[in-house]
C-alpha positions in Angstrom: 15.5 -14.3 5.7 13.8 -17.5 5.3 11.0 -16.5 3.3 9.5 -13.7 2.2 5.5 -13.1 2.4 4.3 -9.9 0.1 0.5 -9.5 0.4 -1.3 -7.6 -2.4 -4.8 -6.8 -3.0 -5.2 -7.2 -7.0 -8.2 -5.1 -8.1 -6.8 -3.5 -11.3 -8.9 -1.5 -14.0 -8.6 -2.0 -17.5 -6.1 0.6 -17.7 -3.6 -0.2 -15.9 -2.6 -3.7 -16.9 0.8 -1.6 -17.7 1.4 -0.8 -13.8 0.6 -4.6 -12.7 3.5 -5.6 -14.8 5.5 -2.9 -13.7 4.6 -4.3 -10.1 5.6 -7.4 -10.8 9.0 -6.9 -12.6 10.2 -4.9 -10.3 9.9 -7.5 -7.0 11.4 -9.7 -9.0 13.7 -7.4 -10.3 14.8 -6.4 -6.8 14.4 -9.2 -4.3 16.7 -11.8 -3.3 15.0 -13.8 -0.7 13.0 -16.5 -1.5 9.6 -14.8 -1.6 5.8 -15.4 -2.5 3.2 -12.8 -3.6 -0.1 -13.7 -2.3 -2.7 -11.9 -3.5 -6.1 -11.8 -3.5 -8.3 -11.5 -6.9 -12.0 -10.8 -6.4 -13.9 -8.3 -8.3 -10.5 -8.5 -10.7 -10.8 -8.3 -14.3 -10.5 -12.1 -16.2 -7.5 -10.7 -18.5 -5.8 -10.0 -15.2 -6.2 -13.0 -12.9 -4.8 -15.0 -16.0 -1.7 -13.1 -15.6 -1.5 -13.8 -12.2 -2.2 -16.9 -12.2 0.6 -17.9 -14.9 3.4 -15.7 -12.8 5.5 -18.1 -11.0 5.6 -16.2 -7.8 2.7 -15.4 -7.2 0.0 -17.5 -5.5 -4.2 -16.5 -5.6 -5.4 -16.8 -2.3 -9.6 -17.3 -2.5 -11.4 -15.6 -0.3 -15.1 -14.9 0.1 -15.8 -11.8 -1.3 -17.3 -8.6 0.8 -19.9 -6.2 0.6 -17.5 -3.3 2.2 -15.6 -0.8 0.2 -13.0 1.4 0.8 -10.5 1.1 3.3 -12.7 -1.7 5.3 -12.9 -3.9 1.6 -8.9 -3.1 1.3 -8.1 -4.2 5.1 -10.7 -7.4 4.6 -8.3 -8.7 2.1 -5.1 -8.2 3.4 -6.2 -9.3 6.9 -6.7 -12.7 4.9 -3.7 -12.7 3.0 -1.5 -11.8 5.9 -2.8 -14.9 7.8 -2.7 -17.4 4.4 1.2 -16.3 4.9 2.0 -16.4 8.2 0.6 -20.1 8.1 2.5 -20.9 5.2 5.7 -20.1 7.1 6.6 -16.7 5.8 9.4 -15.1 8.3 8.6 -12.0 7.2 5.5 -10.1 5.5 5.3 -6.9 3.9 2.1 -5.5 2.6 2.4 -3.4 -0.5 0.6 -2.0 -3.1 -0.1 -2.6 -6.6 1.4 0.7 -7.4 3.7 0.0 -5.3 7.2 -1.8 -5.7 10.8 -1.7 -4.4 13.4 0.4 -6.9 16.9 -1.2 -5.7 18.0 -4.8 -4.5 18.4 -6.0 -1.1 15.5 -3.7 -0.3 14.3 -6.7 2.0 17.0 -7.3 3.8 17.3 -3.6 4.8 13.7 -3.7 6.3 14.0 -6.9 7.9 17.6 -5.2 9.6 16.0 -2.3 11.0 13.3 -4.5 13.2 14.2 -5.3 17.0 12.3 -6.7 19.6 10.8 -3.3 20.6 11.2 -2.1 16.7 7.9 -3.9 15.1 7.3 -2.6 12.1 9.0 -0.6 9.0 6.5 1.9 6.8 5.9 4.7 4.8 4.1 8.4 6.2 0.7 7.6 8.2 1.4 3.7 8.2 0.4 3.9 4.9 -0.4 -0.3 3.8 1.4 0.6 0.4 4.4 -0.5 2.5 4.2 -1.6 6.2 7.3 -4.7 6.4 6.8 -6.9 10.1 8.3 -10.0 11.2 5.7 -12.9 11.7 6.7 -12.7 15.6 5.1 -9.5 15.9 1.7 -10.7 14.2 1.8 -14.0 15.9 2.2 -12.6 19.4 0.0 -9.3 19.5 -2.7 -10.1 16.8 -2.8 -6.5 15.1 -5.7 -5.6 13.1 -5.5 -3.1 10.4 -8.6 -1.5 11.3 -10.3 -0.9 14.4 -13.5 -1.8 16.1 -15.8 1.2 17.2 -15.0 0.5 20.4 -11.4 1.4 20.0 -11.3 4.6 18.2 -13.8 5.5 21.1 -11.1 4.8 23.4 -9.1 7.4 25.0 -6.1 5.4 24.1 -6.7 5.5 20.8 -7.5 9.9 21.1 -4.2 10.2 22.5 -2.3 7.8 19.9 -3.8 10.5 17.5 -2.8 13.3 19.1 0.7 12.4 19.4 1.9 10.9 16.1 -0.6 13.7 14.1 -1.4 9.9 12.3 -4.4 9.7 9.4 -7.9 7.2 10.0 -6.9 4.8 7.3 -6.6 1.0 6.6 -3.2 0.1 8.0 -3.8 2.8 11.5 -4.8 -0.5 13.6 -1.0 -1.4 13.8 0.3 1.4 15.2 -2.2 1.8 17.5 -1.4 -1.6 18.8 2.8 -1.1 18.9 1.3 2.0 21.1 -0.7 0.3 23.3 2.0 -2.8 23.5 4.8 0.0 24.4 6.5 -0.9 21.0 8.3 1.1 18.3 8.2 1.5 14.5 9.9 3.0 11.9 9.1 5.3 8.8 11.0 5.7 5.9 11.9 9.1 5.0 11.1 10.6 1.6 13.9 10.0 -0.7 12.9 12.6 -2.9 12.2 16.2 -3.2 8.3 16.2 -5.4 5.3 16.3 -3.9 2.5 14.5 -4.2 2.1 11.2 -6.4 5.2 9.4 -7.6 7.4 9.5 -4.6 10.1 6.9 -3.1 10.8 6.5 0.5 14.2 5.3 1.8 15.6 5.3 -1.3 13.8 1.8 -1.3 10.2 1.8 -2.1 8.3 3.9 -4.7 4.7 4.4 -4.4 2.6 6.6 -7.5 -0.6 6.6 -5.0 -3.9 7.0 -5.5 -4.4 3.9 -7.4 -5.8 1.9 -4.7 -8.0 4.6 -3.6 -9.6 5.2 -7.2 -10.4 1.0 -7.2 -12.0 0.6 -3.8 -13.9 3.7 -3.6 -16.7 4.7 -5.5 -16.2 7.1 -8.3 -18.7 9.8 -9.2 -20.5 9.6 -12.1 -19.7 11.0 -15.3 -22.8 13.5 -16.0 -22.4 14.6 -12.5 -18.3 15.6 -12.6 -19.7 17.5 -16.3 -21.5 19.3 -14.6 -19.6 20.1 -11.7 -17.1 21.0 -13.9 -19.6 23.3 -16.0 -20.3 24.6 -12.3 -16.9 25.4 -11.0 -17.7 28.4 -8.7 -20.1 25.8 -6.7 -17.9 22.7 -6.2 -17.7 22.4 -2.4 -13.8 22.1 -1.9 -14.0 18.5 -1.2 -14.5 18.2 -5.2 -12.3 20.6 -6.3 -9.8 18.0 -4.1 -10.4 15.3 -6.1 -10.2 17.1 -9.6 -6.9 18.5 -8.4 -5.4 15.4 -7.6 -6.6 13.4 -10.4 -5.0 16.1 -12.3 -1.5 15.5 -10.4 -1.8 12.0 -10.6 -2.5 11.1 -14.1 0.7 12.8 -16.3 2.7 11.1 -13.3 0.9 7.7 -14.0 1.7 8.4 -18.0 5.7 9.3 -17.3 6.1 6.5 -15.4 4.7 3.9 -17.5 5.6 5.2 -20.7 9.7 5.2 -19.3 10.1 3.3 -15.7 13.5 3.8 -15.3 14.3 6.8 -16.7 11.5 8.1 -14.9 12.6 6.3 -11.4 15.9 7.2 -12.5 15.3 11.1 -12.6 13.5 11.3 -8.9 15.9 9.6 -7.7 18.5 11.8 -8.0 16.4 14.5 -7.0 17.7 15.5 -3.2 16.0 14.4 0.1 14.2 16.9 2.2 
């Protein structure tokens, strides 16, 4: 592998300086190929860009900021990042996560082996952009988008990609529905372990806790109001009682694995696959 592009968008809260260590140790940890981490740092916390800034690795791309949120202020960023690399010669690109990281060495080198001319792309459930690894050829030649114009989830293409791979609406949907279209292939990597929920590794390879991304980009209800939905259980539409579940899930899982990485990597690990 020549070199090695991983694109990141860095919007970390105050909390979680922990896990953006964690991040970064374990790339460099795991990965043997010459790689750079190009990231992106807007609405990111001083304390943080310093830290980024003074890692050898990693290189803050500037890019204008955007009004969007969500998935569209997510895909923005990496649409930008994944072109800085590709013209600074990366061979290969993988987006990930910043709760997201590979567990074992030669993880790249895996990926990179299992794409083929009709084989584009390697990712986790739903092309989930915590881990979607492509060669540059494949961006160069087809132009994917991560997201998709009106238009196109109008299409009845884009209905019957739906239909057949049961996929989710989300920020890294745009590439599979252009390895559809193109007659192309990809590949997901299996769960490696037997939980559920947050804190799982696929592959054997890549671990991603989840839910960090979305609880940055998305707009967070405010206090007074979740009091008082909580006060006012038996009238939470379900769509709340959602979000209360799985912050529940997420944050002892967040706590084990900060408070003991390895041992906590370490004991899902030997969990069996499904």
């Amino acid at each position: 592998m020549k070199k090695l592009g991983i694109v990141v968008v860095y919007l970390v809260a105050e909390e979680d300086g922990d896990l953006l260590d964690l991040h970064l140790r374990q790339i460099e940890k795991n990965t043997r190929s010459p790689y750079i981490i190009y990231g992106t740092a807007n609405r990111l916390l001083p304390q943080f860009r310093e830290r980024l800034a003074q890692h050898p690795q990693v290189r803050i791309s500037e890019c204008q900021t955007t009004e969007h949120r969500g998935g569209a202020e997510h895909a923005y960023y990496l649409e930008h990042l994944i072109r800085v690399a590709v013209e600074d010669g990366a061979s290969h690109i993988v987006i990930l996560h910043v709760d997201s990281f590979p567990v074992r060495t030669g993880w790249e080198e895996e990926l990179a082996a299992k794409l083929t001319a009709s084989c584009v792309f390697v990712t986790i459930e739903h092309a989930n952009t915590a881990c979607v690894f492509f060669h540059r050829d494949f961006y160069v030649r087809y132009c994917p988008t991560l997201l998709l114009s009106k238009d196109e989830k109008a299409s009845p293409a884009y209905q019957q990609y739906l239909e057949k791979f049961n996929t989710q609406d989300h920020s890294g949907v745009g590439y599979g529905f252009k390895a559809y279209i193109e007659e192309l292939t990809w590949e997901y990597l299996p769960v490696s372990t037997n939980i559920r929920g947050h804190g799982q590794i696929y592959g054997d390879m890549i671990f991603h806790l989840g839910g960090t991304a979305r609880k940055r980009f998305e707009p967070r209800p405010k206090s007074e109001y979740v009091q008082l939905l909580q006060r006012l259980s038996l009238f939470i539409p379900q769509s709340a009682k959602q979000w209360f579940g799985t912050k529940q899930k997420f944050e002892p899982t967040r706590k084990a694995l900060l408070e003991d990485p390895e041992a906590y990597l370490d004991s899902i690990r030997r969990c069996s696959p499904e």
